[in-house]
PQR file of N, CA, C, O and H, with PARSE charges and radii, in Angstrom:
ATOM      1  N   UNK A   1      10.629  26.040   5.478 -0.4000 1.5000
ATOM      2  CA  UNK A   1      11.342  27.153   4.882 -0.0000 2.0000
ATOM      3  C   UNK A   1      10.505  27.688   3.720  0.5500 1.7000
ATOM      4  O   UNK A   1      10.107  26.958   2.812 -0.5500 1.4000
ATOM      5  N   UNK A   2      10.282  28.874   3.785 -0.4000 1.5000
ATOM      6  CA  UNK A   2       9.750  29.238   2.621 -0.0000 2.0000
ATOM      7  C   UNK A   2      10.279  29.624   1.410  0.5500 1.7000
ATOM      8  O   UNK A   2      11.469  29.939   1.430 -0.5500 1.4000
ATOM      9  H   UNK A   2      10.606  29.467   4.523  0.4000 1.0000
ATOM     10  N   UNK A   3       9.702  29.677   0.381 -0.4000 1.5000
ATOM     11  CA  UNK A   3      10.404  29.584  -0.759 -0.0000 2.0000
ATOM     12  C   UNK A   3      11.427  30.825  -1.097  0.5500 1.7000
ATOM     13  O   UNK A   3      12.504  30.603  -1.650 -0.5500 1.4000
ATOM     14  H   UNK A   3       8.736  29.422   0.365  0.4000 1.0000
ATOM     15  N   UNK A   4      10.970  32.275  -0.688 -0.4000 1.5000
ATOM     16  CA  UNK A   4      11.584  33.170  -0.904 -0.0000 2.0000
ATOM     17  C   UNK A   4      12.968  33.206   0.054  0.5500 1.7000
ATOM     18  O   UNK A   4      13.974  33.864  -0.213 -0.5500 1.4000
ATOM     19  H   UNK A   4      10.095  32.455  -0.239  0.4000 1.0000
ATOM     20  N   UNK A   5      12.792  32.379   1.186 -0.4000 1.5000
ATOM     21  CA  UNK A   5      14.219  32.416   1.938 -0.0000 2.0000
ATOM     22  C   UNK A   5      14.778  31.215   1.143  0.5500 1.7000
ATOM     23  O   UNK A   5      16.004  31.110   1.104 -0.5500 1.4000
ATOM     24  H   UNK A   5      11.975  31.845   1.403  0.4000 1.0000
ATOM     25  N   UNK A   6      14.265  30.594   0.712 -0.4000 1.5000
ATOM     26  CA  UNK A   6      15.237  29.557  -0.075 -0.0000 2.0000
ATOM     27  C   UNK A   6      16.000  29.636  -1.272  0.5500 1.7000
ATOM     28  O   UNK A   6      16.937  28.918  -1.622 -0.5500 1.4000
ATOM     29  H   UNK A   6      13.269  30.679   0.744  0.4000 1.0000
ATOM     30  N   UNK A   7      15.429  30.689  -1.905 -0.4000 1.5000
ATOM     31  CA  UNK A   7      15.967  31.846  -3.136 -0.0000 2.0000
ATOM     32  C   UNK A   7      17.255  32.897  -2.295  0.5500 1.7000
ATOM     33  O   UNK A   7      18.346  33.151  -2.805 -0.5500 1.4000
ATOM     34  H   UNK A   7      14.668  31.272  -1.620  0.4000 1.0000
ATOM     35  N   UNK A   8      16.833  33.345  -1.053 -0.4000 1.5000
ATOM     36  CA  UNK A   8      17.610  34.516  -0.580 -0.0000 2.0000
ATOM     37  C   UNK A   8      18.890  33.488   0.250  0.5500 1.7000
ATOM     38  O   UNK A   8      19.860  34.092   0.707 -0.5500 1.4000
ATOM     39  H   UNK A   8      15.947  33.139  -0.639  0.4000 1.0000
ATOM     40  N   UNK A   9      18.837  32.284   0.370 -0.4000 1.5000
ATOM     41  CA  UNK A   9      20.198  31.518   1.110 -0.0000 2.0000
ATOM     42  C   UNK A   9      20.579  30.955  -0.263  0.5500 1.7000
ATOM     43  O   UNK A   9      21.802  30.875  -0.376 -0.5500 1.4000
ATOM     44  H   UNK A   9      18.048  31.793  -0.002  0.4000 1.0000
ATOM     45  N   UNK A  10      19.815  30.490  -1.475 -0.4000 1.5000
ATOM     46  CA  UNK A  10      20.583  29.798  -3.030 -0.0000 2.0000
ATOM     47  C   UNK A  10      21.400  31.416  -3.619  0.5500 1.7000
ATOM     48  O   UNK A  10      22.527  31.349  -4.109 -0.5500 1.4000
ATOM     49  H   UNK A  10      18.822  30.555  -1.383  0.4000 1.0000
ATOM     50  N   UNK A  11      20.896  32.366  -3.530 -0.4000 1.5000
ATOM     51  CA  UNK A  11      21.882  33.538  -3.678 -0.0000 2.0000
ATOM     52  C   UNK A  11      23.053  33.870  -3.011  0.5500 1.7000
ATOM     53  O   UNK A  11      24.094  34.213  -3.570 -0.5500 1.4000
ATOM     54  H   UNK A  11      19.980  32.420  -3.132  0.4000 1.0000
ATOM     55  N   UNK A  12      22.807  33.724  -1.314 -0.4000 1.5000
ATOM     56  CA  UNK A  12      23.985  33.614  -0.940 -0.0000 2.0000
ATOM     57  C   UNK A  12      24.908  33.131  -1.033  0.5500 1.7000
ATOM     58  O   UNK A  12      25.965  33.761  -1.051 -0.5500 1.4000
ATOM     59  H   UNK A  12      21.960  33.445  -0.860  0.4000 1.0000
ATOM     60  N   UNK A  13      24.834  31.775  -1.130 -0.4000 1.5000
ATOM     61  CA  UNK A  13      25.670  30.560  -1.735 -0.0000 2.0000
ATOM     62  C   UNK A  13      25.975  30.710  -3.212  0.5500 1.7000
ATOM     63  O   UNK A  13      26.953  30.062  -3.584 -0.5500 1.4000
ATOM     64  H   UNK A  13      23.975  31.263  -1.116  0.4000 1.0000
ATOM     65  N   UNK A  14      25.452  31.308  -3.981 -0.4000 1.5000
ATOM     66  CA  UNK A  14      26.124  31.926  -4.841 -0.0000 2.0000
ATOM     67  C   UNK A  14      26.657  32.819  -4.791  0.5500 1.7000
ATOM     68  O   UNK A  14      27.439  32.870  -5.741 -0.5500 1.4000
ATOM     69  H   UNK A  14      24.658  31.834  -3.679  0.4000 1.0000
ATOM     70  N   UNK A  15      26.707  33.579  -4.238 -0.4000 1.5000
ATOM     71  CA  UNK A  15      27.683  34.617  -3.757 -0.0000 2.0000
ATOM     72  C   UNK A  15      28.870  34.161  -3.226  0.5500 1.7000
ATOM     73  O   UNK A  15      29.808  34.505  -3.945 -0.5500 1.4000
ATOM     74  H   UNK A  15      26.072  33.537  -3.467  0.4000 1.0000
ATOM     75  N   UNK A  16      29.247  33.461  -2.162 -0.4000 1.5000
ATOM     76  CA  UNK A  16      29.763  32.696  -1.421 -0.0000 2.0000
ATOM     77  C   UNK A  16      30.673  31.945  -2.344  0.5500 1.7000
ATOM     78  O   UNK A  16      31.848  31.809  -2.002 -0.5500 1.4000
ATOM     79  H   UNK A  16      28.485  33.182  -1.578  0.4000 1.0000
ATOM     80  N   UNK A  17      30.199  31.380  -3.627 -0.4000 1.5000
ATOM     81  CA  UNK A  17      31.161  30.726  -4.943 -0.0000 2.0000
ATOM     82  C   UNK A  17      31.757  31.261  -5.179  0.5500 1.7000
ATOM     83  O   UNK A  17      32.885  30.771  -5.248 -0.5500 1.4000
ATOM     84  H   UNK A  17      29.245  31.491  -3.905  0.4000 1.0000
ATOM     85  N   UNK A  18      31.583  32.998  -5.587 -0.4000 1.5000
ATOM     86  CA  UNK A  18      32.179  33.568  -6.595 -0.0000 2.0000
ATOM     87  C   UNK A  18      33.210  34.042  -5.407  0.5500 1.7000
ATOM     88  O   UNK A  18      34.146  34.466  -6.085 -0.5500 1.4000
ATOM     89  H   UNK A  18      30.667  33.395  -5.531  0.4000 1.0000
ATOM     90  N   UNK A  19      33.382  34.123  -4.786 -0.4000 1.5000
ATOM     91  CA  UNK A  19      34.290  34.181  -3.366 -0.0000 2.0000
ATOM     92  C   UNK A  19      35.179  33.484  -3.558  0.5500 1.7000
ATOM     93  O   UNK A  19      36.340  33.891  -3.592 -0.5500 1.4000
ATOM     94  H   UNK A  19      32.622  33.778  -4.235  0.4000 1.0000
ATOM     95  N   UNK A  20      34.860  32.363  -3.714 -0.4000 1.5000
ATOM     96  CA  UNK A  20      35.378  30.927  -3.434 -0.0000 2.0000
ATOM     97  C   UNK A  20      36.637  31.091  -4.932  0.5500 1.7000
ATOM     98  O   UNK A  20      37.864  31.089  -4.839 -0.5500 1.4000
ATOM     99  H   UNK A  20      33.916  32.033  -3.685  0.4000 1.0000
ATOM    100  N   UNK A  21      35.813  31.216  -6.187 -0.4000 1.5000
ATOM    101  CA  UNK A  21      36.250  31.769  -7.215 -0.0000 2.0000
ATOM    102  C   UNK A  21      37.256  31.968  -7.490  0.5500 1.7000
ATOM    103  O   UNK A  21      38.170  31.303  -7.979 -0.5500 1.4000
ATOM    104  H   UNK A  21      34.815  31.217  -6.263  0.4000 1.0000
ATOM    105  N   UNK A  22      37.033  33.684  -6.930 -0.4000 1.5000
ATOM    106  CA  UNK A  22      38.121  34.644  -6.873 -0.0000 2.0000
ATOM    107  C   UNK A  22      39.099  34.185  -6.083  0.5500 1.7000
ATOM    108  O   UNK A  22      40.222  34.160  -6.586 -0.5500 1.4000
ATOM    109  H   UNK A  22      36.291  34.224  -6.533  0.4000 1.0000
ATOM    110  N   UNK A  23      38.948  33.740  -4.758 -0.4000 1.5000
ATOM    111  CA  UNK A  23      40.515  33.578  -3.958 -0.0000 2.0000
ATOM    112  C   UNK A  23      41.065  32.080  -5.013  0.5500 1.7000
ATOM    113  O   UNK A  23      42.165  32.282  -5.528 -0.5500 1.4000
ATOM    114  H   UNK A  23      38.035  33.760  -4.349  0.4000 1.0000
ATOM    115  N   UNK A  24      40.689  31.247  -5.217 -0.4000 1.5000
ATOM    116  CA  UNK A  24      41.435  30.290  -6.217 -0.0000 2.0000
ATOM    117  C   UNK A  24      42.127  30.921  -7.369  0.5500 1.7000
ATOM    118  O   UNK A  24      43.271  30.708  -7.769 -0.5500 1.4000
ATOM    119  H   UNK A  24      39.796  31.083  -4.799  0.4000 1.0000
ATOM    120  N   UNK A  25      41.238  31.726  -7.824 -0.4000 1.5000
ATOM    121  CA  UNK A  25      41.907  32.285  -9.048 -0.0000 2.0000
ATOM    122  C   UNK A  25      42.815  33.568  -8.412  0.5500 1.7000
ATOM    123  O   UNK A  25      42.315  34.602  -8.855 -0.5500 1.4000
ATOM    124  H   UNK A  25      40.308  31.899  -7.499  0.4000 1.0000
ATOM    125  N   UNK A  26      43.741  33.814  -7.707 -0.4000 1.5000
ATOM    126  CA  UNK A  26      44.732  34.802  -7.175 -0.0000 2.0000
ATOM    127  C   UNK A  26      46.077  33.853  -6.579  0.5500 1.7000
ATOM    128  O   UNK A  26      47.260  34.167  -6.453 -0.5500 1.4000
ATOM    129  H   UNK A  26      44.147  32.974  -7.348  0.4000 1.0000
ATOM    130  N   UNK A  27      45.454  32.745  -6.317 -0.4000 1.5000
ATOM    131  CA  UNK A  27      46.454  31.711  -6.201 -0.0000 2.0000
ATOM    132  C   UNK A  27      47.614  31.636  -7.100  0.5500 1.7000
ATOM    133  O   UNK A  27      47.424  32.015  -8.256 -0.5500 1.4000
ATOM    134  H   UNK A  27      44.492  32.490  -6.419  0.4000 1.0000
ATOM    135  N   UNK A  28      48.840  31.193  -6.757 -0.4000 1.5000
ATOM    136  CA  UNK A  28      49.981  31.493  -7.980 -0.0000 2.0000
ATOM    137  C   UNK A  28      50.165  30.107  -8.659  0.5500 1.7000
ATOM    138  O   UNK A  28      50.865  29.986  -9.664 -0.5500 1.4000
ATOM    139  H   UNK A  28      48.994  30.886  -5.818  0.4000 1.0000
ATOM    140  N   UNK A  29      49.578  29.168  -8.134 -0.4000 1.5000
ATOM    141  CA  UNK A  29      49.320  28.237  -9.208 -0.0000 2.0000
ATOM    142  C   UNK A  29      47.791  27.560  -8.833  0.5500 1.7000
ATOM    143  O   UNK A  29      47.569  26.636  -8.051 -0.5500 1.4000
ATOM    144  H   UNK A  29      49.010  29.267  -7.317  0.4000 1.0000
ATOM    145  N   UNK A  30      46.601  28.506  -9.842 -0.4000 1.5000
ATOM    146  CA  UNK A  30      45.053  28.096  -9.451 -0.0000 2.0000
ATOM    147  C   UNK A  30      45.102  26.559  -9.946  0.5500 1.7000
ATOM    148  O   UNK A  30      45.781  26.112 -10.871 -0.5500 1.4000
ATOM    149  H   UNK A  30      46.782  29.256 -10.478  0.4000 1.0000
ATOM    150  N   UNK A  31      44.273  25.910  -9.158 -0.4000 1.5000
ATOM    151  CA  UNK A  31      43.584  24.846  -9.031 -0.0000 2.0000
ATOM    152  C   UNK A  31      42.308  24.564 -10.305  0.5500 1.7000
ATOM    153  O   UNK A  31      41.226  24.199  -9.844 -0.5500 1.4000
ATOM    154  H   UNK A  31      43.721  26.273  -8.407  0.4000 1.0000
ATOM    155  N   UNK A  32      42.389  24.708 -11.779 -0.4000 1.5000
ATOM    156  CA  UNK A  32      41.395  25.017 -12.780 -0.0000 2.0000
ATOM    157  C   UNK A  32      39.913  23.684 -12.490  0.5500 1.7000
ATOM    158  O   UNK A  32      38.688  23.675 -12.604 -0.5500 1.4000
ATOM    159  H   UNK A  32      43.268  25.005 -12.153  0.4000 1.0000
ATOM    160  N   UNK A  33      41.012  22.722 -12.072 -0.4000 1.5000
ATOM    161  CA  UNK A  33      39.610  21.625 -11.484 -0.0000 2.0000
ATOM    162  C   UNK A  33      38.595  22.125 -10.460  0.5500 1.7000
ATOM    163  O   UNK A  33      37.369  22.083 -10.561 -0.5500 1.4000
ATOM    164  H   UNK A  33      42.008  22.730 -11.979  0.4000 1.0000
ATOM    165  N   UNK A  34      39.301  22.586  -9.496 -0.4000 1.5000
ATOM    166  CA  UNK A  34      38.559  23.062  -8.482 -0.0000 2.0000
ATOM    167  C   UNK A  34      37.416  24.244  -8.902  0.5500 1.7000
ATOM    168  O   UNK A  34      36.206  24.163  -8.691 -0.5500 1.4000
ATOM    169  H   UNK A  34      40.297  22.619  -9.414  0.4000 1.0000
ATOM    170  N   UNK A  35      38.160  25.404  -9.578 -0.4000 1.5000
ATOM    171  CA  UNK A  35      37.284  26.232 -10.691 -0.0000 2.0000
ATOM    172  C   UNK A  35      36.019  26.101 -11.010  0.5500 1.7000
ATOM    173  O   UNK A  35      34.912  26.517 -10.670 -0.5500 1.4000
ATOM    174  H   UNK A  35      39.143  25.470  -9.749  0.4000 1.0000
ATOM    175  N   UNK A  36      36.785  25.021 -12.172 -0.4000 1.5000
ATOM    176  CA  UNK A  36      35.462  24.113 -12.816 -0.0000 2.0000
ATOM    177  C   UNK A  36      34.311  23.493 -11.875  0.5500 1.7000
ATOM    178  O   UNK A  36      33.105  23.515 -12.124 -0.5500 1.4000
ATOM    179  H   UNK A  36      37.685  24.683 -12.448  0.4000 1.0000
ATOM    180  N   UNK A  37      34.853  23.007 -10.889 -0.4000 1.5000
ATOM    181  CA  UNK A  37      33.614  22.362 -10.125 -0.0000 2.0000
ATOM    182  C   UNK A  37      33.054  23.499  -9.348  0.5500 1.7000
ATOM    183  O   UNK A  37      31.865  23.473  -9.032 -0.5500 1.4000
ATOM    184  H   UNK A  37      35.832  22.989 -10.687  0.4000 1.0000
ATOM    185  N   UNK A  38      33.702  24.343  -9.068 -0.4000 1.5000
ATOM    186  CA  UNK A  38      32.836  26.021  -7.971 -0.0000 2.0000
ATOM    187  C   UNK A  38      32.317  26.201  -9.079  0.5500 1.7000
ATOM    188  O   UNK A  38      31.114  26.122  -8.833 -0.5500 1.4000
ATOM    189  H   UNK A  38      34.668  24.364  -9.325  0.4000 1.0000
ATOM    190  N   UNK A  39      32.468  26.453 -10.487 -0.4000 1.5000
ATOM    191  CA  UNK A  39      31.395  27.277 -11.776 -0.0000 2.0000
ATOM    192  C   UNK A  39      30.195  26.503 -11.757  0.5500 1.7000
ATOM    193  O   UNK A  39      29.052  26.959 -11.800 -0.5500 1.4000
ATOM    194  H   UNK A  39      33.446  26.517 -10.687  0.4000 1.0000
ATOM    195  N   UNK A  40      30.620  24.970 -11.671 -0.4000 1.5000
ATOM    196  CA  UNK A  40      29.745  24.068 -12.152 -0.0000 2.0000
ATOM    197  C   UNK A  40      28.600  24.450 -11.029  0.5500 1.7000
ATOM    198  O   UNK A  40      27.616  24.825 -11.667 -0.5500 1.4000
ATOM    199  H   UNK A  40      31.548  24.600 -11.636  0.4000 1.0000
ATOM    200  N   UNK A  41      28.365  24.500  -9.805 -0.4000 1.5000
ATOM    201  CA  UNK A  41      27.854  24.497  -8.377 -0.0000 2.0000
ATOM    202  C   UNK A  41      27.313  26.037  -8.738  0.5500 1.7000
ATOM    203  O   UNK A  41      26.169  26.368  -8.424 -0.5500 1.4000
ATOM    204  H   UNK A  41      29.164  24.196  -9.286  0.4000 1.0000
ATOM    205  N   UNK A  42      27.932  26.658  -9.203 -0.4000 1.5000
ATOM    206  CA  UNK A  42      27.314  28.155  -9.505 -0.0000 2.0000
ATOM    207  C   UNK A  42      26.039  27.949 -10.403  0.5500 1.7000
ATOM    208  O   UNK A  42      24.950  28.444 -10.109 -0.5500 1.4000
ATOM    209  H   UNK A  42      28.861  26.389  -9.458  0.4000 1.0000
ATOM    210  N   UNK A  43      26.182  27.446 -11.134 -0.4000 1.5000
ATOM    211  CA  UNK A  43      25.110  27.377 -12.449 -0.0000 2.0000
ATOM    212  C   UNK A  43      24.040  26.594 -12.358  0.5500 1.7000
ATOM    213  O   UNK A  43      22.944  26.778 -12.888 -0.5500 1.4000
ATOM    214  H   UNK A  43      27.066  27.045 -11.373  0.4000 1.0000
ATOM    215  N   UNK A  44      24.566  25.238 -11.301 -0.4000 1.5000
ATOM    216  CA  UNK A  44      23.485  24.824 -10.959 -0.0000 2.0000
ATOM    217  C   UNK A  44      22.526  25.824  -9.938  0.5500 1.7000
ATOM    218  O   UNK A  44      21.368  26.196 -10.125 -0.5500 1.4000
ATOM    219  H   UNK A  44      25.456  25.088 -10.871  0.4000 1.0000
ATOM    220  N   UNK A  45      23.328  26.078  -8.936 -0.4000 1.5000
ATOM    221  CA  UNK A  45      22.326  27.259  -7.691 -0.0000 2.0000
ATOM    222  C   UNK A  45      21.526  28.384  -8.857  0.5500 1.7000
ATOM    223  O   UNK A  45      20.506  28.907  -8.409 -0.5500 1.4000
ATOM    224  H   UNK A  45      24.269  25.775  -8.783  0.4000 1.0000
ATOM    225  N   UNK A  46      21.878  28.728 -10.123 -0.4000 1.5000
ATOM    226  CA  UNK A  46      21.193  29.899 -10.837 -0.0000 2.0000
ATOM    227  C   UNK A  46      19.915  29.039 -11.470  0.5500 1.7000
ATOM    228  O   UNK A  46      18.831  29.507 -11.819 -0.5500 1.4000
ATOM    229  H   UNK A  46      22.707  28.303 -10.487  0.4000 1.0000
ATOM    230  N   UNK A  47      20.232  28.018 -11.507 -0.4000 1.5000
ATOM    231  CA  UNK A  47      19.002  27.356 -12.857 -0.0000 2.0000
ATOM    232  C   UNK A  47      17.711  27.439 -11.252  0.5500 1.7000
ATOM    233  O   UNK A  47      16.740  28.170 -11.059 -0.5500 1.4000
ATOM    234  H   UNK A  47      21.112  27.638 -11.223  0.4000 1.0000
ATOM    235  N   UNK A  48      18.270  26.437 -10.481 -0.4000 1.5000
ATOM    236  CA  UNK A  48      17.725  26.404  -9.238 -0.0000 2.0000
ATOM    237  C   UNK A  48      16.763  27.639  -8.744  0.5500 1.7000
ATOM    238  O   UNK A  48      15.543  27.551  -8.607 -0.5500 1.4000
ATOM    239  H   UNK A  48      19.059  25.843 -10.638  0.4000 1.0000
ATOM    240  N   UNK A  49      17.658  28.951  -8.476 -0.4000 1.5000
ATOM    241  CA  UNK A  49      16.751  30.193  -8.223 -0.0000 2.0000
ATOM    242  C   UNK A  49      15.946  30.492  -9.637  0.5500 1.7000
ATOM    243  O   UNK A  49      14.867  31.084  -9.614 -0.5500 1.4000
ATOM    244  H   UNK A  49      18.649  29.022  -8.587  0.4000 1.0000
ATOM    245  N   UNK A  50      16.502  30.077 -10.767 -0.4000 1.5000
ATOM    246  CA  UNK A  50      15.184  30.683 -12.031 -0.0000 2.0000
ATOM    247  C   UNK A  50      14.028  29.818 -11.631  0.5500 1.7000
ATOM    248  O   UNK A  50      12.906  30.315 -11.536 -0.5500 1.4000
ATOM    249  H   UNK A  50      17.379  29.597 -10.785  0.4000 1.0000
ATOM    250  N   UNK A  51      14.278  28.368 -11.358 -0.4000 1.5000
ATOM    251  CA  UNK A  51      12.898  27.755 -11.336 -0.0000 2.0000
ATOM    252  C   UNK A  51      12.227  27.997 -10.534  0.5500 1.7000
ATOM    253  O   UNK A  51      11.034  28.007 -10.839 -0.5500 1.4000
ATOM    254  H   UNK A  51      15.190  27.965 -11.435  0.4000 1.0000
ATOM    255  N   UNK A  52      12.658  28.377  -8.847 -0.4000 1.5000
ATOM    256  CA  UNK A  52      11.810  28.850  -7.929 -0.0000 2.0000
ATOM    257  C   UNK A  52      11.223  29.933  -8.327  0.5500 1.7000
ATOM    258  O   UNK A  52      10.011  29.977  -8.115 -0.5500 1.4000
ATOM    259  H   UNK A  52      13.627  28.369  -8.599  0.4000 1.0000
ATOM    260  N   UNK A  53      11.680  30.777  -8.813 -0.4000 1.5000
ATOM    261  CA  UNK A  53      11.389  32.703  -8.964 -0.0000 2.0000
ATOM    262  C   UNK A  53       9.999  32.223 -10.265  0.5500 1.7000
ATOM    263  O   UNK A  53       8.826  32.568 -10.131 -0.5500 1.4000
ATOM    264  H   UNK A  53      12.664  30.741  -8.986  0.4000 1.0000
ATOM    265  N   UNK A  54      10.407  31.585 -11.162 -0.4000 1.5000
ATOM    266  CA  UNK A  54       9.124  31.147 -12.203 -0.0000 2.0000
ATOM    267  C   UNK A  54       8.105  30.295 -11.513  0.5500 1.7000
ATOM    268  O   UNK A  54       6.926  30.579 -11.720 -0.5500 1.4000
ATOM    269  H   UNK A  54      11.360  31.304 -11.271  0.4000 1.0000
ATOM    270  N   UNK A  55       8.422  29.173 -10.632 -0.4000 1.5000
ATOM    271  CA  UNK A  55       7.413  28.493 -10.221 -0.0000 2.0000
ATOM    272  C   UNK A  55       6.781  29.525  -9.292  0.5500 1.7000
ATOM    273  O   UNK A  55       5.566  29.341  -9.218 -0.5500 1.4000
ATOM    274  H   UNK A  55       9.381  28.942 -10.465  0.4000 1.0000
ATOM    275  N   UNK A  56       7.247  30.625  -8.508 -0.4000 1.5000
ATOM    276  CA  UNK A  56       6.505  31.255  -7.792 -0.0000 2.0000
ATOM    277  C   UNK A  56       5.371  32.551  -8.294  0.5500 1.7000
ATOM    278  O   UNK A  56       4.667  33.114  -7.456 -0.5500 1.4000
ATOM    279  H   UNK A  56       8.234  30.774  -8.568  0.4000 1.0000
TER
END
């Protein structure tokens, strides 16, 4: 896999979170654990694409 598709599927999957996100948070009683762990999974996939995009 090359690196730039590995940046363009770690975006998707971030995309794919904030999805994930939003339908939890419309819920009439959200799940804030669950939240927390989709944000947490978000931030890691961003540090992830900065280091590829710099190492490249």
């Amino acid at each position: 896999m090359s690196e730039q598709t590995e940046i363009d599927d770690l975006r998707d999957r971030h995309h794919l979170l904030d999805g994930e996100i939003e339908a939890e948070n419309t819920q009439i009683t959200p799940d804030e654990i669950k939240i927390s762990a989709l944000k947490k999974q978000k931030l890691k996939i961003k540090d992830l694409i900065q280091q590829l995009e710099s190492s490249g």
